[in-house]
Every structure is written in C-alpha cells, then in structure tokens.
C-alpha positions as CSV (number, residue, x, y, z in Angstrom):
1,X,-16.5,-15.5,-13.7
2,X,-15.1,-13.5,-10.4
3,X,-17.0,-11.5,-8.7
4,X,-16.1,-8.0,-7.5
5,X,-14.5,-7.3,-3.8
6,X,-16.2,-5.8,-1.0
7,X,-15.2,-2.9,-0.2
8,X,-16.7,-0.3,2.5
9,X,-16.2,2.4,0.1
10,X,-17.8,2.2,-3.8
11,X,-15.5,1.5,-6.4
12,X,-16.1,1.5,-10.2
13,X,-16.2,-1.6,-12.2
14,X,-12.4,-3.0,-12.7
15,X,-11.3,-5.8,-14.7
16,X,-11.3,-8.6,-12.2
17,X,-8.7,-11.5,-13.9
18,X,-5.1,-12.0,-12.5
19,X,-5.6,-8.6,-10.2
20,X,-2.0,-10.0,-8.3
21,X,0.3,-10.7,-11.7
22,X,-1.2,-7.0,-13.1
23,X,-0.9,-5.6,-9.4
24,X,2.9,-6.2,-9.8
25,X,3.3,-5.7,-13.3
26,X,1.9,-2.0,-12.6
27,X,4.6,-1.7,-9.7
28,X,7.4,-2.8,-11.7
29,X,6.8,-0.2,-13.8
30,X,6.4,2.8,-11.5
31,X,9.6,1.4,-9.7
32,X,11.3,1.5,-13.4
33,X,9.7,5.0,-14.4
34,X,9.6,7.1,-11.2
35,X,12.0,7.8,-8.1
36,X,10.1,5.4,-5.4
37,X,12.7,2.9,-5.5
38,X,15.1,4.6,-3.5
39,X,12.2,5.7,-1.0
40,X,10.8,2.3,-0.8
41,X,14.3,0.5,-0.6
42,X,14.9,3.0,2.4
43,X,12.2,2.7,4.1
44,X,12.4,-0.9,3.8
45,X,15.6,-1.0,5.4
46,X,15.0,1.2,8.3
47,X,11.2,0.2,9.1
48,X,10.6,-0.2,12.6
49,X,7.3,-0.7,13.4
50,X,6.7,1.1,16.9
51,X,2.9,3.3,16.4
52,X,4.1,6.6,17.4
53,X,2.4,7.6,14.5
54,X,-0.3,6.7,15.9
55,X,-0.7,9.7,18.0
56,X,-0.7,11.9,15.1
57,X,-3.1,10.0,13.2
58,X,-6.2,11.6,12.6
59,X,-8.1,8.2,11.3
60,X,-6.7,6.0,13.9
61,X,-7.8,8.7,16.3
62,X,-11.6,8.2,15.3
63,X,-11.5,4.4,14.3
64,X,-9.5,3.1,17.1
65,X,-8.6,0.0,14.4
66,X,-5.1,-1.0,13.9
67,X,-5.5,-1.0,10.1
68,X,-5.5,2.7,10.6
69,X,-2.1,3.1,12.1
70,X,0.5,4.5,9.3
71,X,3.0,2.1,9.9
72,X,0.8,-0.5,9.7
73,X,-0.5,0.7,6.2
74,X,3.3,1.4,4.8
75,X,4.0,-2.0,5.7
76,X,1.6,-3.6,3.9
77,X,3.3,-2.2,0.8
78,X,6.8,-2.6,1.7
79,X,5.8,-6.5,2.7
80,X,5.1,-6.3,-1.2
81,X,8.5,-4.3,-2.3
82,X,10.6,-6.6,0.2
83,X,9.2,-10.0,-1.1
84,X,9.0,-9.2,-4.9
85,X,11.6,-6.3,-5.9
86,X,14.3,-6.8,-3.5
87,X,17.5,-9.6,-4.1
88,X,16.9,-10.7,-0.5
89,X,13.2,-11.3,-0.7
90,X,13.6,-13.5,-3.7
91,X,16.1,-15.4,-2.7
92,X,14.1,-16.1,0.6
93,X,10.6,-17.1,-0.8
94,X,12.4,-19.3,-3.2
95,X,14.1,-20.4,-0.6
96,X,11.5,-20.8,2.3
97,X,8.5,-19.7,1.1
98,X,6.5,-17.3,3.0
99,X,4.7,-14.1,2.0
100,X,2.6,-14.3,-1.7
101,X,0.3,-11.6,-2.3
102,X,-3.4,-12.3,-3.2
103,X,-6.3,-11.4,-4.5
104,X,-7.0,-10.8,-0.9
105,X,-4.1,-9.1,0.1
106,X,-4.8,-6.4,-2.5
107,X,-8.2,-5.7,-1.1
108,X,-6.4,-4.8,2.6
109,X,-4.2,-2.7,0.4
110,X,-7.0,-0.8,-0.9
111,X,-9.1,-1.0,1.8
112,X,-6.0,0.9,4.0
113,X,-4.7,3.6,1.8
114,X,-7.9,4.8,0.3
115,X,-9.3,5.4,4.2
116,X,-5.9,7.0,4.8
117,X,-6.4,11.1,4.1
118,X,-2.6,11.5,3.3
119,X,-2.4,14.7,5.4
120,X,1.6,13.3,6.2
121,X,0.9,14.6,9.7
122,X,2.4,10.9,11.0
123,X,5.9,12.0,9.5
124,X,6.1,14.6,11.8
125,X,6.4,11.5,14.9
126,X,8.0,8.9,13.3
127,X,11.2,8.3,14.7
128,X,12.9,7.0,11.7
129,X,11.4,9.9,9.6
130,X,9.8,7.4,7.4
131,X,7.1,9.2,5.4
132,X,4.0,7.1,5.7
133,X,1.8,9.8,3.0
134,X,4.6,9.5,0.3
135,X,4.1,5.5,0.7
136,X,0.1,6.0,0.8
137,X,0.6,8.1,-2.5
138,X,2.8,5.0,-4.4
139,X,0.1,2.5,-3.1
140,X,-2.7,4.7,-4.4
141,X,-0.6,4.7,-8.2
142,X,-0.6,1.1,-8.4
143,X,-3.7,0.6,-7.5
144,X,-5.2,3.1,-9.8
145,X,-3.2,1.6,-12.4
146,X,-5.2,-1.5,-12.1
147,X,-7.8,0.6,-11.9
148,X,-9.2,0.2,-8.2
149,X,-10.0,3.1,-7.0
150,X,-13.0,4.5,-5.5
151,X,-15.7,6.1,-7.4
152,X,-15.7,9.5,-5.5
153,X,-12.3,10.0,-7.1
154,X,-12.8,9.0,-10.1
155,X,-15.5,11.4,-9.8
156,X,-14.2,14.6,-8.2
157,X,-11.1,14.7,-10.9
158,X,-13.0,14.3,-14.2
C-alpha cells in the first residue's frame, strides 16, 4: 500500500495507484476537450527561460526559492507537454531516453502551482509574452482531475 505525499500544504485523501499513467490520462483529455493545446504547443516553442519574471513575482519576492520563479513553474509542465504530447518528444525519448515523469515529479508539480497565487502579474515582464498564470491554471486542472488538490480549496468552493 503507498503512502500519501508530503506536501507543505494539506491535501485531502486521493487515490494513490498509477498517479503518473492517470496524471497523463487527465491531460490528454483536457488537451482533447479544451483550447490549451495551441497555448501549450506555443509556449513550448518559444520558451526561453531568462527570470524576468522574477521581478514581478510576488511569491519569489518573499521566498527567495527558485521553485517560485514563473518560468520555472511553466516549465515543469511544458517538460510534461514536450516529452509526452508533442511528435518530437516521442520520437526523442524513444529514441534517447531522457525525461519520464514520476510519482515524484508530480509532487514538484503540485507543490509549485498550488503556492503560485495566479495574479498573471509575471506576464506583464516576460519578454516572450508567455503567460505563466494561464499555464498555472492548466496545471491546477489536471491535477484536480486526479484529485490533488489542497484541502482549503476543496473547502472554500463547496
């Protein structure tokens, strides 16, 4: 039997088997049913990386941690889109290997976006116009389709 993650924030009981198969099961089907592929597939493309968000970021501003910067927590999920939804990132991990998500990786998923307040001030720097809130928002779907997400919001929208 697994035992559920740590998390710094308390999270209601979630079923606990195959998290990473129903992780991208759930994200399949948001791609299929909702307009974030485009988004994602962009943003994918035209990532860069560089932290000026940084300077608008009102969570790396009190935490100091580089989990905190936007980019950062956008590119934990479009690691995820890259390797698993996109021709390229097939081909390559068939190919090479590299990237798998785990059980682990899900955790610094959650972990990220749920500290993340989604105020979408870190658009407003980015130089590529990439909007870090909008990927935060998809992140925070799948998750709560596999039902991790913290008990103060499951909470505050019953």
């Amino acid at each position: 039997m697994q035992t559920q993650p740590k998390y710094s924030f308390y999270v209601e009981p979630f079923e606990t088997s195959d998290r990473v198969a129903r992780f991208l099961s759930a994200f399949a089907a948001i791609l299929r049913n909702s307009n974030y592929g485009f988004v994602l597939d962009t943003y994918s493309r035209i990532q860069t990386k560089c932290a000026r968000c940084a300077a608008t970021c009102n969570v790396f501003q009190a935490s100091g941690e580089i989990r905190d910067i936007p980019c950062s927590r956008s590119d934990l999920v479009l690691r995820i889109y890259k390797r698993y939804f996109t021709l390229a990132g097939m081909t390559r991990a068939r190919l090479f290997g590299g990237f798998q998500l785990t059980e682990q990786g899900i955790d610094e998923l959650a972990e990220a976006v749920y500290r993340c307040t989604a105020c979408r001030r870190c658009k407003t720097s980015c130089p590529m116009g990439i909007d870090h809130g909008l990927v935060t928002h998809f992140a925070r779907w799948v998750l709560a389709e596999i039902d991790v997400v913290p008990k103060a919001l499951v909470v505050a929208v019953r």
